[in-house]
C-alpha positions as CSV (number, residue, x, y, z in Angstrom):
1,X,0.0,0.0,0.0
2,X,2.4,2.5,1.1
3,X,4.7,1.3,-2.0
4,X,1.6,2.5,-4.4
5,X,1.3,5.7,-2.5
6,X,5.3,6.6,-3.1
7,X,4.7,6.1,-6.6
8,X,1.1,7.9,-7.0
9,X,3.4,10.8,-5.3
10,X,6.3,10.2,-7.8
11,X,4.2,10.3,-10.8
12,X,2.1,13.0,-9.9
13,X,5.4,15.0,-9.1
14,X,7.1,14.5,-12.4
15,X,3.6,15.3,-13.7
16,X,3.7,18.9,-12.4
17,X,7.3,19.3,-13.1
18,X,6.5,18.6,-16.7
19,X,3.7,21.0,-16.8
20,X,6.3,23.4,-14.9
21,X,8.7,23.1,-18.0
22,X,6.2,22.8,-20.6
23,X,4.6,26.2,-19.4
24,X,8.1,28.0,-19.1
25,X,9.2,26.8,-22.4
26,X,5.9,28.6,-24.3
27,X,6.1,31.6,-22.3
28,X,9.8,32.8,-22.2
29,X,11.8,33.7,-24.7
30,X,15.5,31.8,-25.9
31,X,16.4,30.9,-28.9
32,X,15.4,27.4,-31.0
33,X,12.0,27.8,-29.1
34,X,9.9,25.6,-31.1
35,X,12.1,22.9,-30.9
36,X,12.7,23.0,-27.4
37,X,8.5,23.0,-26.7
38,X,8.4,19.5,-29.2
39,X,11.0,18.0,-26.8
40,X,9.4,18.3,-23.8
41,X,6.1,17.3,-25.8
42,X,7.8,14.3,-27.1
43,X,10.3,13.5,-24.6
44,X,7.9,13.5,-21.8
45,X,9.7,14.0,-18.5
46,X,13.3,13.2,-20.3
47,X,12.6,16.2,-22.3
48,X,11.3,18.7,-19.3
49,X,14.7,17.3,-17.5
50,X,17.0,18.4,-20.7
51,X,15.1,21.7,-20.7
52,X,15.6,22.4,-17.0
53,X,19.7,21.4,-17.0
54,X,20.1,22.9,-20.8
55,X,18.1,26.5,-20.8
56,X,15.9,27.0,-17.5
57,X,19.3,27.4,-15.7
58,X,20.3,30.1,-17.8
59,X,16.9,32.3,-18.2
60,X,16.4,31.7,-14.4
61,X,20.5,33.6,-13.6
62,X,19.5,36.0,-15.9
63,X,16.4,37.2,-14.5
64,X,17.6,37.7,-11.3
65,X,18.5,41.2,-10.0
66,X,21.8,42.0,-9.9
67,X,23.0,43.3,-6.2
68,X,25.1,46.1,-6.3
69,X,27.9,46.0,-3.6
């Protein structure tokens, strides 16, 4: 029982994170757009873990404010 539950909570996480990805990719701009939003599409979770480690890094840094010193 409790074995079906960790994976109810697995799948349902990588779920969301997929939708997380998916939504980021079509809203923000980067370049080879298009082709990034048909990876995650087609690569399911594979693809919203590329995206994350490949270009969410980056627009994520660069949005941040920069602290002056």
């Amino acid at each position: 029982m409790i074995l079906w539950l960790a994976m109810f909570a697995i799948g349902v996480a990588g779920f969301a994170f997929w939708v997380w990805m998916l939504t980021t990719a079509i809203k923000n701009d980067y370049g080879h757009k298009p082709i990034w939003i048909l990876v995650i599409l087609i690569g399911n979770l594979l693809g919203a873990i590329a995206f994350y480690f490949s270009v969410y890094k980056g627009i994520k840094s660069s949005k941040e404010p920069i602290s002056s010193k």
